[in-house]
N, CA, C and O of each residue as an XYZ file, in Angstrom:
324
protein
N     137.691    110.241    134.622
C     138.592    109.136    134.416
C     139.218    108.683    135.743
O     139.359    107.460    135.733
N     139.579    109.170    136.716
C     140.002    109.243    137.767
C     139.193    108.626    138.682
O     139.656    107.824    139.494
N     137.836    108.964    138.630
C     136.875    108.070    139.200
C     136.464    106.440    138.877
O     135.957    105.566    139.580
N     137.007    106.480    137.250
C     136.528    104.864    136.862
C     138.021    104.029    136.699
O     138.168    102.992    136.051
N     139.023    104.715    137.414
C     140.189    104.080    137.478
C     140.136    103.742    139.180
O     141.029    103.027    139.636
N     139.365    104.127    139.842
C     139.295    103.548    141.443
C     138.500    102.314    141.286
O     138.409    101.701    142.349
N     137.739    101.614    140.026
C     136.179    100.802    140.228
C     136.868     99.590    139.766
O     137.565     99.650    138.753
N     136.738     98.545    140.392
C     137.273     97.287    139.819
C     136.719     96.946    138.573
O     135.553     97.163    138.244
N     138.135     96.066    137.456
C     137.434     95.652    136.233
C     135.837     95.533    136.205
O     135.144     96.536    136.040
N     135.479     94.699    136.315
C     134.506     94.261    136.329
C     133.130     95.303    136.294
O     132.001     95.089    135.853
N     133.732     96.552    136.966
C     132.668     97.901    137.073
C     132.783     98.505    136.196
O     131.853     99.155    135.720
N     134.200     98.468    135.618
C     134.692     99.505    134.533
C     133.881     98.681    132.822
O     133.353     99.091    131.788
N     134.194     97.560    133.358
C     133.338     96.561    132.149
C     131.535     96.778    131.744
O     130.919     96.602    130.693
N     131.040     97.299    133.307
C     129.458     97.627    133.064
C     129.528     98.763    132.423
O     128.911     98.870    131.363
N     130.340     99.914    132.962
C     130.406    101.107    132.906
C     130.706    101.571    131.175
O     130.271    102.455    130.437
N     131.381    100.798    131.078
C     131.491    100.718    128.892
C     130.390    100.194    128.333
O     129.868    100.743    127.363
N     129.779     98.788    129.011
C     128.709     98.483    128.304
C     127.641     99.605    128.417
O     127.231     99.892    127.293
N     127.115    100.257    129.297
C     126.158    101.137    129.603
C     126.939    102.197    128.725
O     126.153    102.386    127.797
N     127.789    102.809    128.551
C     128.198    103.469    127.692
C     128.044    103.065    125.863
O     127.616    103.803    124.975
N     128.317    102.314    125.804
C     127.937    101.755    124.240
C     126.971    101.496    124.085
O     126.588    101.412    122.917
N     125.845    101.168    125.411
C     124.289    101.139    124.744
C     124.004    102.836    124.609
O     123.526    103.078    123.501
N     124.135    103.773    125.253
C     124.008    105.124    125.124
C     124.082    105.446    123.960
O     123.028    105.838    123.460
N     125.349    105.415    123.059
C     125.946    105.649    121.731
C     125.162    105.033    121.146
O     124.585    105.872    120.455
N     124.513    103.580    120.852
C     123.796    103.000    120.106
C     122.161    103.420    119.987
O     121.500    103.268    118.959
N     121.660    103.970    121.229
C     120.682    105.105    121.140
C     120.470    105.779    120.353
O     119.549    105.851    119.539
N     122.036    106.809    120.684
C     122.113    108.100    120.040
C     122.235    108.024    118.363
O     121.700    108.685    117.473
N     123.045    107.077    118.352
C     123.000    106.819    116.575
C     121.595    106.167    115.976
O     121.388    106.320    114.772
N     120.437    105.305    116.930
C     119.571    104.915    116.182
C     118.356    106.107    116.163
O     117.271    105.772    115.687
N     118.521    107.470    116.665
C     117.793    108.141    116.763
C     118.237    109.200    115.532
O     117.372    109.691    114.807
N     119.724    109.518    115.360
C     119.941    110.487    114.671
C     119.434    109.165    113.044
O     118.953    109.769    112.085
N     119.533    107.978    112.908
C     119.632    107.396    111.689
C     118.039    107.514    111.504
O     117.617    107.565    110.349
N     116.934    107.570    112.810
C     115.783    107.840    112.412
C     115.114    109.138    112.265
O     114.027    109.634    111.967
N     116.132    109.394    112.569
C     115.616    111.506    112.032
C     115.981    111.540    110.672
O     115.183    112.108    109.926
N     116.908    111.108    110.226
C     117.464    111.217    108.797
C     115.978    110.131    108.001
O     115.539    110.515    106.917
N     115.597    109.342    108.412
C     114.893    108.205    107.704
C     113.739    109.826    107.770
O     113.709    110.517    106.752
N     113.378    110.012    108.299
C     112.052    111.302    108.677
C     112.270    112.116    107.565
O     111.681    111.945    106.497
N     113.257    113.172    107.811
C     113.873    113.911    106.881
C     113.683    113.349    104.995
O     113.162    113.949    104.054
N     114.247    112.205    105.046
C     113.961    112.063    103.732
C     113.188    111.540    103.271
O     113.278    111.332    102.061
N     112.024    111.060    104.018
C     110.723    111.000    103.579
C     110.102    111.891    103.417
O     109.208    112.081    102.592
N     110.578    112.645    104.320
C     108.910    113.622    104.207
C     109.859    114.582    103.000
O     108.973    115.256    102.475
N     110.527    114.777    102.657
C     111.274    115.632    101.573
C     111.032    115.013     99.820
O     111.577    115.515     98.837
N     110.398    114.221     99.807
C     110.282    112.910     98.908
C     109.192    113.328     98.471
O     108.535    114.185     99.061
N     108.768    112.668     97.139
C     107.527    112.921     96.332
C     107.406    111.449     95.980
O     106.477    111.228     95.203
N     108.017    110.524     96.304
C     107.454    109.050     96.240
C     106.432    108.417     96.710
O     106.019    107.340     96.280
N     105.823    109.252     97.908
C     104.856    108.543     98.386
C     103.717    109.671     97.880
O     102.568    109.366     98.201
N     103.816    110.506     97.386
C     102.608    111.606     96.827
C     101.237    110.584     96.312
O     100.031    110.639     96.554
N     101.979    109.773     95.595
C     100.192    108.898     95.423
C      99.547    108.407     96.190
O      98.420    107.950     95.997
N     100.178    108.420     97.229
C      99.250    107.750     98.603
C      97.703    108.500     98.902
O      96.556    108.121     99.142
N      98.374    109.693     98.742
C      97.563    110.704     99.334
C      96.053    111.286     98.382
O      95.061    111.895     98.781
N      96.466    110.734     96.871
C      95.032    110.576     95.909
C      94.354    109.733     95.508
O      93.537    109.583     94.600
N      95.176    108.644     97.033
C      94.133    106.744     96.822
C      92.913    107.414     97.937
O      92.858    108.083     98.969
N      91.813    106.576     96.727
C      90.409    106.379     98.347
C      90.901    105.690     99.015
O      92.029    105.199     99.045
N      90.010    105.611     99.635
C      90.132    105.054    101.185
C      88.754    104.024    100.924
O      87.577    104.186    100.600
N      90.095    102.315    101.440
C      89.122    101.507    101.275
C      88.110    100.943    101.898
O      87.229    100.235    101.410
N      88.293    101.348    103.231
C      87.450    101.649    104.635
C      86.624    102.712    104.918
O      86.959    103.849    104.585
N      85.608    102.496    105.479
C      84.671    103.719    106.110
C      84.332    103.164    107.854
O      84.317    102.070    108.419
N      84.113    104.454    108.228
C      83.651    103.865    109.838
C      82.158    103.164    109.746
O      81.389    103.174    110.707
N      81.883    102.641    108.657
C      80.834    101.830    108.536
C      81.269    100.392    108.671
O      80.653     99.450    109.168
N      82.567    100.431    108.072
C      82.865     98.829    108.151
C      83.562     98.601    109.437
O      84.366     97.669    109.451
N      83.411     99.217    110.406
C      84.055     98.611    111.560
C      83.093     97.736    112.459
O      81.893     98.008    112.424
N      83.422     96.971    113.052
C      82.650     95.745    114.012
C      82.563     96.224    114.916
O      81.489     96.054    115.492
N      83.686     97.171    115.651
C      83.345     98.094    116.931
C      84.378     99.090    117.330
O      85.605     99.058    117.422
N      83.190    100.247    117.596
C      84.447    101.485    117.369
C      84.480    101.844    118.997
O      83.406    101.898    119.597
N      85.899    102.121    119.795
C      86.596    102.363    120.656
C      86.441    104.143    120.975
O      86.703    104.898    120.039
N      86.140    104.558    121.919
C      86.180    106.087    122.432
C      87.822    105.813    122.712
O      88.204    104.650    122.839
N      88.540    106.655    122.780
C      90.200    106.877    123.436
C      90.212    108.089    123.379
O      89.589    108.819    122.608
N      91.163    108.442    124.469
C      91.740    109.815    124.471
C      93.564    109.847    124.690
O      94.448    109.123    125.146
N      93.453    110.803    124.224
C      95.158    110.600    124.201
C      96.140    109.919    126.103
O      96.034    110.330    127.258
N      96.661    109.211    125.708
C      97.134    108.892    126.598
C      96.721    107.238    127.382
O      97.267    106.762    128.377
N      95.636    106.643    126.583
C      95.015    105.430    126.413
C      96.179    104.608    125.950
O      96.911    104.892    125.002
N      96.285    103.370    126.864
C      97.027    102.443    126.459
C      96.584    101.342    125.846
O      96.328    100.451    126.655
N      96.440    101.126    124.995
C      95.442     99.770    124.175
C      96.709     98.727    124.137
O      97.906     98.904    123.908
N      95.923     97.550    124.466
C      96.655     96.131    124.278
C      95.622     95.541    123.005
O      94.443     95.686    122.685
N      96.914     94.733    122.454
C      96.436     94.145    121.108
C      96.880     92.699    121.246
O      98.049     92.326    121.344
N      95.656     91.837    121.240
C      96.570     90.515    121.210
C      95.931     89.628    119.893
O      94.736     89.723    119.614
N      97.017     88.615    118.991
C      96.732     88.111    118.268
C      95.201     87.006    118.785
O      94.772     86.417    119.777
N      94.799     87.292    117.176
C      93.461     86.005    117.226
C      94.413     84.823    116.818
O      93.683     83.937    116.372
N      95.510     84.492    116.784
C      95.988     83.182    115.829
C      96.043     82.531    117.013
O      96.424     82.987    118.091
N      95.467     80.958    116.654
C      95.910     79.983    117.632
C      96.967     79.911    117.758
O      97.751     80.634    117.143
N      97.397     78.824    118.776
C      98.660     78.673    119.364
C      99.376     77.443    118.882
O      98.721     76.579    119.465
N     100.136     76.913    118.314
C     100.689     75.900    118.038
C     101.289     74.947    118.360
O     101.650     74.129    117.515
């Protein structure tokens, strides 16, 4: 405190904003651990898991080698307007 009472307004003003994006982090991470948590604790999505599968690697147009750590870019086919 002593240190952000030497920094002119204006520093002390970044210094909160960078502080409240921190907090807003920290809460959108703990709200997505909880979203985790109660999914995977859930039996709502259990039917997912005794649908076929409406795809086979037959129907693909072209299949990609990757290895972990591959960055793939995806860009829309939609024209532009």
């Amino acid at each position: 405190m002593q240190t952000l009472n030497k920094l002119p307004l204006e520093k002390i003003t970044e210094v909160y904003d960078f502080a409240e994006y921190l907090l807003s982090k920290i809460d959108d991470t703990i709200i997505s651990q909880g979203i985790q948590e109660l999914t995977s604790s859930t039996s709502t999505y259990d039917f997912l898991k005794d649908e076929e599968d409406l795809y086979s690697e037959n129907d693909l147009q072209e299949k990609i080698q990757m290895k972990k750590g591959d960055i793939v870019l995806i860009h829309n086919k939609l024209p532009l307007i």
